[in-house]
PyMOL CGO cylinders between C-alpha atoms (Angstrom):
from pymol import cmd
from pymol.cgo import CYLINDER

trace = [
    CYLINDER, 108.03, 81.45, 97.74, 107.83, 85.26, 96.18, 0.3, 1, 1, 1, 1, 1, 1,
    CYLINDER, 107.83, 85.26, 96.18, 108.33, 83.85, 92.86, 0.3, 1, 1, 1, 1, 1, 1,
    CYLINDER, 108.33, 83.85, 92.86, 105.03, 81.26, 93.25, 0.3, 1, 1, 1, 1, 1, 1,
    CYLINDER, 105.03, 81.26, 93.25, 102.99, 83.84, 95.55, 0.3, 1, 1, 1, 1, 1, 1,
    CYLINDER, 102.99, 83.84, 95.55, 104.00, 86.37, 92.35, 0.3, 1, 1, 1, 1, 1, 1,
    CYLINDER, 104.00, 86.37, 92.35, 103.11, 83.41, 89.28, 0.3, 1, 1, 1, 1, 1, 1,
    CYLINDER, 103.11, 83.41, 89.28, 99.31, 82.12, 91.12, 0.3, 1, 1, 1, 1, 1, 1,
    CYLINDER, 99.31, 82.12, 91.12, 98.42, 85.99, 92.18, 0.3, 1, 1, 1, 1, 1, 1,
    CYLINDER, 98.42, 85.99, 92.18, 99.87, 88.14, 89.23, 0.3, 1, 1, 1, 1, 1, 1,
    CYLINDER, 99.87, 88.14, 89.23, 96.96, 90.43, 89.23, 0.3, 1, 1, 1, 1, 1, 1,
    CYLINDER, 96.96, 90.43, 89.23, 96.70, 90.92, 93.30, 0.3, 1, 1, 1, 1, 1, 1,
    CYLINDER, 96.70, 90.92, 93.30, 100.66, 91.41, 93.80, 0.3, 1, 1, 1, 1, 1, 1,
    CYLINDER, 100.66, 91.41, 93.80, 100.40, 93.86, 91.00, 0.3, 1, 1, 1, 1, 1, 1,
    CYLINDER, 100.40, 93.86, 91.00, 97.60, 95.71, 92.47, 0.3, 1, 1, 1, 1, 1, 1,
    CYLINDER, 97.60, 95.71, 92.47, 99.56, 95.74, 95.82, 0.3, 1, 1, 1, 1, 1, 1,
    CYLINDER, 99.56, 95.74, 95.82, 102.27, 97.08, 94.22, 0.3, 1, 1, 1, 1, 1, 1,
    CYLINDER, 102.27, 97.08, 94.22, 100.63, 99.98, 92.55, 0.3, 1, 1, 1, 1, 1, 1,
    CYLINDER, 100.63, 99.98, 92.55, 99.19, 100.67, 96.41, 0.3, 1, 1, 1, 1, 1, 1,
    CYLINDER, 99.19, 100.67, 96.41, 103.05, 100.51, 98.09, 0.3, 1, 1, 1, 1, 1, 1,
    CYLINDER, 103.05, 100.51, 98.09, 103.95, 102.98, 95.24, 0.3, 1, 1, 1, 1, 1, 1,
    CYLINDER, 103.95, 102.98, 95.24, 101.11, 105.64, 95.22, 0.3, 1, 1, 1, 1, 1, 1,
    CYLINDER, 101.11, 105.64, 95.22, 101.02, 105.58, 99.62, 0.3, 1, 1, 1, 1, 1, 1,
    CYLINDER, 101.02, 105.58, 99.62, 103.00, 103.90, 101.04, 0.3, 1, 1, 1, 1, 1, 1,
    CYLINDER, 103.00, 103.90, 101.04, 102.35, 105.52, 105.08, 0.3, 1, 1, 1, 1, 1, 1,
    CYLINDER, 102.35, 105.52, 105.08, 98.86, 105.20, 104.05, 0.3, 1, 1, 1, 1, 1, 1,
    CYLINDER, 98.86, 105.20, 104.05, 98.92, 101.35, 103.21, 0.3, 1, 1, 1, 1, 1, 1,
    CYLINDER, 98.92, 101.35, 103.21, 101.75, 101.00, 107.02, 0.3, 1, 1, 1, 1, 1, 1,
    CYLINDER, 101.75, 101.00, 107.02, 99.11, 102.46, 109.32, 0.3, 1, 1, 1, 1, 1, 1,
    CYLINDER, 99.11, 102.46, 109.32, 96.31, 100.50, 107.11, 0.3, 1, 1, 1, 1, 1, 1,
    CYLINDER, 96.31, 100.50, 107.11, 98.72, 97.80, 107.80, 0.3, 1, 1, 1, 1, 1, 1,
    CYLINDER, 98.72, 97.80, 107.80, 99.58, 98.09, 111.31, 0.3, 1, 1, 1, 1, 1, 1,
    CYLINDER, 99.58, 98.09, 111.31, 95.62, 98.88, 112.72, 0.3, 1, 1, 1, 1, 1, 1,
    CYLINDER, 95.62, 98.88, 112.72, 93.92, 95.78, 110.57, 0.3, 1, 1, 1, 1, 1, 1,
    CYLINDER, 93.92, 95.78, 110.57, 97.15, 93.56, 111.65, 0.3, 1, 1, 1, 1, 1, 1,
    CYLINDER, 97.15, 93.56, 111.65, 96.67, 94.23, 115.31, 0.3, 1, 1, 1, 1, 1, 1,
    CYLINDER, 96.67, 94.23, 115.31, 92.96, 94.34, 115.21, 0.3, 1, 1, 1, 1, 1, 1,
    CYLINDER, 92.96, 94.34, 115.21, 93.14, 90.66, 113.86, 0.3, 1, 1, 1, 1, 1, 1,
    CYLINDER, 93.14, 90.66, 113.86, 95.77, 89.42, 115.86, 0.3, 1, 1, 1, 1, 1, 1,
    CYLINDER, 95.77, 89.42, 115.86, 94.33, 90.56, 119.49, 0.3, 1, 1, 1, 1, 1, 1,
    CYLINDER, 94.33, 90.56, 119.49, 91.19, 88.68, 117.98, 0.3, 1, 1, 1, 1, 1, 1,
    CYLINDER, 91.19, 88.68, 117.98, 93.12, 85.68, 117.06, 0.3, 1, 1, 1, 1, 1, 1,
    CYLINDER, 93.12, 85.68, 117.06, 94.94, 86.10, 120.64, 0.3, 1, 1, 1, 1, 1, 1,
    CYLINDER, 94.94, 86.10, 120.64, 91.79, 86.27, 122.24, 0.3, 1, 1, 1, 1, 1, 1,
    CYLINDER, 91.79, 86.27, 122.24, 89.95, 83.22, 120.60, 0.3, 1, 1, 1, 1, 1, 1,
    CYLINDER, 89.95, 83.22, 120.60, 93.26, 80.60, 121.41, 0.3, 1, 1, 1, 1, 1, 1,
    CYLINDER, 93.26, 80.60, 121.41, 93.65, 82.10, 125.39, 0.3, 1, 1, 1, 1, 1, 1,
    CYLINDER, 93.65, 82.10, 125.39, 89.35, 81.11, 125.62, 0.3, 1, 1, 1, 1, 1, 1,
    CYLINDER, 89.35, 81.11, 125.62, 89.65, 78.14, 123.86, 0.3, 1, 1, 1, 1, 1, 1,
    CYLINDER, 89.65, 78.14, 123.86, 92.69, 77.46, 125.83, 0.3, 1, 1, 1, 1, 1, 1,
    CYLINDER, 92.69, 77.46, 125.83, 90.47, 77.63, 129.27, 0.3, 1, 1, 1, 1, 1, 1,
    CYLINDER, 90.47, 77.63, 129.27, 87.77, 76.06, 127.83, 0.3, 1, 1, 1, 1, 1, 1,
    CYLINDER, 87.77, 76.06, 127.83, 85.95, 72.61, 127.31, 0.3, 1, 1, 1, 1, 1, 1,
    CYLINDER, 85.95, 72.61, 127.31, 86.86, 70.00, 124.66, 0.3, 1, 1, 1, 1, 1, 1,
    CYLINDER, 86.86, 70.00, 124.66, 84.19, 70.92, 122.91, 0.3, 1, 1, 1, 1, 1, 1,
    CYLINDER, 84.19, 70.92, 122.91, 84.36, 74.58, 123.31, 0.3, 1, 1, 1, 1, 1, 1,
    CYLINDER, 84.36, 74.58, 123.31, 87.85, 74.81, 122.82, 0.3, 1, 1, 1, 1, 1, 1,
    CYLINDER, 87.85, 74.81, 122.82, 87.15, 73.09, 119.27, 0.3, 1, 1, 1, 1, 1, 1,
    CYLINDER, 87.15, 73.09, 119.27, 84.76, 75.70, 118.24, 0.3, 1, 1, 1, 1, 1, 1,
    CYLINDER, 84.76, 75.70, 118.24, 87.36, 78.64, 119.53, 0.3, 1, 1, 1, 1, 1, 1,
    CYLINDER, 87.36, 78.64, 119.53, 90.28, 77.51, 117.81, 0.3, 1, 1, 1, 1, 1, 1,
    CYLINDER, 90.28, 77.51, 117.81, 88.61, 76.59, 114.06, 0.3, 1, 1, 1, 1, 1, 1,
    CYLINDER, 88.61, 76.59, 114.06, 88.00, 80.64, 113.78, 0.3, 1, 1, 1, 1, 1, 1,
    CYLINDER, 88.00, 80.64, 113.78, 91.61, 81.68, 115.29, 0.3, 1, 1, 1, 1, 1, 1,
    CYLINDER, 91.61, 81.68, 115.29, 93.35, 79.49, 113.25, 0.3, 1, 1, 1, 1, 1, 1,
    CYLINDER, 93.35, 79.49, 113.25, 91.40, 80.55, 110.03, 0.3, 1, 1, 1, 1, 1, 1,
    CYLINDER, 91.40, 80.55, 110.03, 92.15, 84.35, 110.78, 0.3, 1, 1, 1, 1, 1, 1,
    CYLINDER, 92.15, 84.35, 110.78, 95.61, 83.28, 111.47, 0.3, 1, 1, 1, 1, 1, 1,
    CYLINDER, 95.61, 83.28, 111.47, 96.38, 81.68, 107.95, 0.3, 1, 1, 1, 1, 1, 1,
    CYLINDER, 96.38, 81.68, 107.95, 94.35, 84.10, 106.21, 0.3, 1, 1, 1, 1, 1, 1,
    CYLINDER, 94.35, 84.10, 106.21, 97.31, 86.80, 108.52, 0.3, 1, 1, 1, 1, 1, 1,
    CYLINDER, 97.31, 86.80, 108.52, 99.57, 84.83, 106.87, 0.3, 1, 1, 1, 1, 1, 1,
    CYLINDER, 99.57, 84.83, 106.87, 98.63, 84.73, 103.56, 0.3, 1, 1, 1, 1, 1, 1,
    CYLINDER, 98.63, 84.73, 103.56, 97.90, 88.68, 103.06, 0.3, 1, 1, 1, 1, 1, 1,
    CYLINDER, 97.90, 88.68, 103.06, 101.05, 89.01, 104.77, 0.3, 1, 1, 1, 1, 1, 1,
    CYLINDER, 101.05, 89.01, 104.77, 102.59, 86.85, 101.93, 0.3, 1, 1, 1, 1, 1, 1,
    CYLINDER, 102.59, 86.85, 101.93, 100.96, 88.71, 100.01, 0.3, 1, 1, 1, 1, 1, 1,
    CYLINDER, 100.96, 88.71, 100.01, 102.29, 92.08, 101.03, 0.3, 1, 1, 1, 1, 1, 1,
    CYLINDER, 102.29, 92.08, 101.03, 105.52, 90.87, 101.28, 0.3, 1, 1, 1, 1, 1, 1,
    CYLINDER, 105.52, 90.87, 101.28, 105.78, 89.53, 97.70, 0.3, 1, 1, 1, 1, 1, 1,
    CYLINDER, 105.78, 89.53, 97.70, 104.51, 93.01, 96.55, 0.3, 1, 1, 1, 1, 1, 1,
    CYLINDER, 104.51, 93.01, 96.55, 107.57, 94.69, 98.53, 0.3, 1, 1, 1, 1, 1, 1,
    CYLINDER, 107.57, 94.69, 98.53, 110.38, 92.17, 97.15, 0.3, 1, 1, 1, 1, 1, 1,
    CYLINDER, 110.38, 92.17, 97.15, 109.01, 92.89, 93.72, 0.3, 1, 1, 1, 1, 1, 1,
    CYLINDER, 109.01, 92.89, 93.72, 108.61, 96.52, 94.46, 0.3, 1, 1, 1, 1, 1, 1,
    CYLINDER, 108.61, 96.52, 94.46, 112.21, 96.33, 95.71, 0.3, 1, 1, 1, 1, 1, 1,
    CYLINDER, 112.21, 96.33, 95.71, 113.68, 94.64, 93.27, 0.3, 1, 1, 1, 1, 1, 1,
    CYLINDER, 113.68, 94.64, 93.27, 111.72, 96.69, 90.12, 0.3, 1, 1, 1, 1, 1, 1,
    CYLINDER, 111.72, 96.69, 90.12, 113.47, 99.94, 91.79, 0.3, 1, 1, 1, 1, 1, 1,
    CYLINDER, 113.47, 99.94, 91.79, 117.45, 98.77, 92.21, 0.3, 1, 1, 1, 1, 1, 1,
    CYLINDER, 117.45, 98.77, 92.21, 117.36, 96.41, 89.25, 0.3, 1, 1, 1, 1, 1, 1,
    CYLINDER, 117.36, 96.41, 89.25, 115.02, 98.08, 86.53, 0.3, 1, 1, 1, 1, 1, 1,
    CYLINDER, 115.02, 98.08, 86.53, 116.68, 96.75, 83.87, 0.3, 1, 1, 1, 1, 1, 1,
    CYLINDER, 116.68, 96.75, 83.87, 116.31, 92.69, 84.69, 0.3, 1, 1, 1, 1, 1, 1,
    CYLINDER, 116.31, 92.69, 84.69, 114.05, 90.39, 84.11, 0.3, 1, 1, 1, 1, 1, 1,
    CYLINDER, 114.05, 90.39, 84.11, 110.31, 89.78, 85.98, 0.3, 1, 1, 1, 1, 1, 1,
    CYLINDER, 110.31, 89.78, 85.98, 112.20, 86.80, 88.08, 0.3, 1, 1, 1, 1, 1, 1,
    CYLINDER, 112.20, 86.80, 88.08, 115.26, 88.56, 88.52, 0.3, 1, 1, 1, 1, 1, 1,
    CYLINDER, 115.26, 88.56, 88.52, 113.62, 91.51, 90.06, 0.3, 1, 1, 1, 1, 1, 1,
    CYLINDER, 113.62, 91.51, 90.06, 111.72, 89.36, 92.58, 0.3, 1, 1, 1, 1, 1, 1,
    CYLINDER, 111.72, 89.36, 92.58, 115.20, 86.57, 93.04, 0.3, 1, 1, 1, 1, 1, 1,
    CYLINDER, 115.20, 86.57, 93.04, 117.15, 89.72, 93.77, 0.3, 1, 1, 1, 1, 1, 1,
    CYLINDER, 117.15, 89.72, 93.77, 114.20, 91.67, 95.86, 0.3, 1, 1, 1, 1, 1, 1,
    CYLINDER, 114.20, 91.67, 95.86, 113.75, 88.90, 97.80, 0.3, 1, 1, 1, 1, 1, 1,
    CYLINDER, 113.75, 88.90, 97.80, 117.96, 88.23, 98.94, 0.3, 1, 1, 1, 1, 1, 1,
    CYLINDER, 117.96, 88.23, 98.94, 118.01, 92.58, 99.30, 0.3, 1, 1, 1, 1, 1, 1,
    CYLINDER, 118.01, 92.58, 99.30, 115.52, 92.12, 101.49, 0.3, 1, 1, 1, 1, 1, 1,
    CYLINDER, 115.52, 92.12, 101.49, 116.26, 88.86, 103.71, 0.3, 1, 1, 1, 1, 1, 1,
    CYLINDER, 116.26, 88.86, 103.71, 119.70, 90.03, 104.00, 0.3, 1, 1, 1, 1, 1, 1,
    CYLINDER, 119.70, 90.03, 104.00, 118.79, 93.40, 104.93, 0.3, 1, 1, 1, 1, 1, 1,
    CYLINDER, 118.79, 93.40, 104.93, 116.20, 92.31, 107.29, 0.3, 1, 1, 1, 1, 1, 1,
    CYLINDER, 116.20, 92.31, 107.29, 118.68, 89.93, 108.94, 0.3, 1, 1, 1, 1, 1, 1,
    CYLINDER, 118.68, 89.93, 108.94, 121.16, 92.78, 110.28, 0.3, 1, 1, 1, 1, 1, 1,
    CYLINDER, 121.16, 92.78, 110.28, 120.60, 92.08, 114.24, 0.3, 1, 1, 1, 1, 1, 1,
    CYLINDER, 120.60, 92.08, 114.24, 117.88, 94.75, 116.50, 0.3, 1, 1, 1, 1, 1, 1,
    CYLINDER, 117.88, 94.75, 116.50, 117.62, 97.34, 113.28, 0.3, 1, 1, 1, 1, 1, 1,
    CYLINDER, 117.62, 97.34, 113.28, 116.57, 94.70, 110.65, 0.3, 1, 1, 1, 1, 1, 1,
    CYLINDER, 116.57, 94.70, 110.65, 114.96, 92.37, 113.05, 0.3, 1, 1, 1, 1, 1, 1,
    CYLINDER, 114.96, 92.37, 113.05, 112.78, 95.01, 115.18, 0.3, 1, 1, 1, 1, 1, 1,
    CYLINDER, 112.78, 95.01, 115.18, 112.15, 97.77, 112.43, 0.3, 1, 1, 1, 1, 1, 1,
    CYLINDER, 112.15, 97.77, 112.43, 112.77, 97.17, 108.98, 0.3, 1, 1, 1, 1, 1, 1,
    CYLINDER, 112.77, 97.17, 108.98, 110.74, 93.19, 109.15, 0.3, 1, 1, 1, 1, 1, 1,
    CYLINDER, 110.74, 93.19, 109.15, 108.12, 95.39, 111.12, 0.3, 1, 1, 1, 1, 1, 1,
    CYLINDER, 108.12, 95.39, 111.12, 108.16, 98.04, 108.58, 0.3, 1, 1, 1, 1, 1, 1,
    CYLINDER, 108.16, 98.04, 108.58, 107.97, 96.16, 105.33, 0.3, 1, 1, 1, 1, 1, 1,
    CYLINDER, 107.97, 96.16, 105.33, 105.43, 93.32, 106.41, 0.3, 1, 1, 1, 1, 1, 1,
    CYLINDER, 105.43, 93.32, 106.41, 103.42, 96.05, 107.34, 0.3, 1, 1, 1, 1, 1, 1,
    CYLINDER, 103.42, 96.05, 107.34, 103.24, 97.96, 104.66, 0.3, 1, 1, 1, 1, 1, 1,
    CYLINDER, 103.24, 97.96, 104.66, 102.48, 94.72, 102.74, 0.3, 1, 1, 1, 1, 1, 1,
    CYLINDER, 102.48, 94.72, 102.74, 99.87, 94.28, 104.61, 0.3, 1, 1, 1, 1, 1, 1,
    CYLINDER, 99.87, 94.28, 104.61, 98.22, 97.15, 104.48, 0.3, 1, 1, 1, 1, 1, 1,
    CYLINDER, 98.22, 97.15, 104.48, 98.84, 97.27, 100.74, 0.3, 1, 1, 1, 1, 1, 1,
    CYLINDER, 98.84, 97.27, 100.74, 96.98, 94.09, 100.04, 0.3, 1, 1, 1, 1, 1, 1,
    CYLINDER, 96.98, 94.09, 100.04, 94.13, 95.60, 102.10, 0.3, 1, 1, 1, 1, 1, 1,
    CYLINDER, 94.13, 95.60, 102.10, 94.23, 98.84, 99.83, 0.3, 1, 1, 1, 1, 1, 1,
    CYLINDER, 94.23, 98.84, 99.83, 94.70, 97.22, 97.15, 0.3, 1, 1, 1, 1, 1, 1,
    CYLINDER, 94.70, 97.22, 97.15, 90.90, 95.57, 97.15, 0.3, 1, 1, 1, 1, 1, 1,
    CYLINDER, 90.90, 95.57, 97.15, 89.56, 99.22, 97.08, 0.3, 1, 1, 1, 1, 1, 1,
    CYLINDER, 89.56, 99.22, 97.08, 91.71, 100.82, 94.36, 0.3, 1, 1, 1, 1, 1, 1,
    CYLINDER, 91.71, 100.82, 94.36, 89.64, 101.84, 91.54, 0.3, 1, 1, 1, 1, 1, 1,
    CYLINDER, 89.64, 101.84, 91.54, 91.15, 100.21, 87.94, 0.3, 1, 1, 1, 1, 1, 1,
    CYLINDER, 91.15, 100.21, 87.94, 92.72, 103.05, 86.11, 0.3, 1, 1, 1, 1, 1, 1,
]
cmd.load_cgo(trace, "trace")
């Protein structure tokens, strides 16, 4: 998935990276305000539609569902950005794929240690993704 994401969005996963590298706290609580500012709107559109009509409910869900994929996607995004940022800093002397092949099992296996991995580092790095991809569509080309 990290490999494709990385291949069909070179330039955007290298822009995020260049934003996880130059602030990284910055790009988490970028990350963690824009991701819960989205989400309780997502929330908040499926429990209306929920109560709604047929036809209401329709019109409610076609916006949720569209911020939730687009969620999704940044936070593919994001993620793909840390794996490669991962892998470029314990394997610098591999290749492109290797860096993101090896990022990416660093990173699932870490994230995979039960309460630790599951409840803070997952947290941690999707966020920073996040927040990265967000930054990243203001950083000025240098």
């Amino acid at each position: 998935y990290f490999l494709v994401m990385g291949a069909l969005f070179a330039s955007r996963v290298t822009k995020t990276q260049r934003a996880i590298a130059q602030s990284r706290g910055r790009a988490f609580w970028v990350g963690l305000v824009n991701f819960l500012f989205f989400g309780v709107i997502a929330l908040a559109l499926y429990a209306i539609g929920e109560n709604a009509g047929s036809g209401l409910r329709t019109v409610l869900m076609i916006p949720s569902l569209f911020i939730t994929a687009a969620m999704l996607f940044i936070l593919g995004l994001g993620l793909t950005g840390m794996v490669n940022t991962l892998g470029e800093r314990v394997f610098p002397d591999q290749s492109a794929w290797k860096k993101t092949v090896l990022g990416t099992v660093i990173l699932a296996f870490a994230c995979a240690v039960p309460v630790a991995g599951w409840f803070l580092l997952l947290p941690y790095t999707g966020l920073i993704g996040f927040g990265a991809v967000i930054l990243s569509f203001f950083q000025r080309e240098s």
